[in-house]
N, C-alpha and C positions, 0 to 999 in steps of 0.2 A: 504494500500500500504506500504511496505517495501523499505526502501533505504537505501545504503552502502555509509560509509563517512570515510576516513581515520580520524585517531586522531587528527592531525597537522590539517586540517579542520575546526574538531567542535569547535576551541578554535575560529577560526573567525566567523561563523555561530553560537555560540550558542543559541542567543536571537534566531533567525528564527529556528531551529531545536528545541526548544521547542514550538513555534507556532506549530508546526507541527505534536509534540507528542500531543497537546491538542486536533485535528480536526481529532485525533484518530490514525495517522502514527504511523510504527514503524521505529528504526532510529539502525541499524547496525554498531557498531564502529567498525573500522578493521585496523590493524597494518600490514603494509606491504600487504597490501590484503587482509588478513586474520581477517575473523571476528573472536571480542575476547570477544566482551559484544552487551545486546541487552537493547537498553532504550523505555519503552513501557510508556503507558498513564495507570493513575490508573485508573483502574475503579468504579464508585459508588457501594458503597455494593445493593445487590438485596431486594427489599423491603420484608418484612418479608410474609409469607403465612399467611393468616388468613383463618382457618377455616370457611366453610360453605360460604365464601364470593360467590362463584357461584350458591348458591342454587338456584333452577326454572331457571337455563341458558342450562340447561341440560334434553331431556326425553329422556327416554327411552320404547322402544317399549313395551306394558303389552303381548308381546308370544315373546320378547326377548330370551329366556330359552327354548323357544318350540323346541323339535324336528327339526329337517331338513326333508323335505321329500327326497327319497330315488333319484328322477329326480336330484335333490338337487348333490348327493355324486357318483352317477353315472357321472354327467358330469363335474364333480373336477376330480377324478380319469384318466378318459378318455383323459382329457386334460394335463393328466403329464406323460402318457407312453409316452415312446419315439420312433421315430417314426422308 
């Protein structure tokens, strides 16, 4: 959720308007109405990839690669003429 707070504001609300960045809000500062800054929550960096960590989470069919039969591409086709 996003909310707009004039500047004159945030100096009273700070402490709660950083509660708020932490439970993940973002907090619109706007001067005269007008937003001019936007204060958001850091986010945690994303845990690194490790290779191969999904190995055996994943099969895959052994006629993956097989050909389509032909019923197959006939009623793909059919179903994208228009009508």
């Amino acid at each position: 959720m996003t909310i707009t707070i004039n500047i004159p504001e945030t100096v009273e609300q700070f402490a709660a308007l950083l509660e708020r960045i932490q439970t993940g809000e973002e907090i619109l500062l706007a001067q005269s109405g007008v937003a001019i800054a936007r204060l958001v929550p850091i986010m945690p960096p994303a845990s690194p990839r490790i290779p191969g960590q999904d190995q055996g989470k994943v099969t895959i069919a052994p006629d993956f690669n097989a050909p389509l039969p032909d019923s197959f591409l006939n009623d793909f086709l059919d179903s994208n003429l228009p009508s």
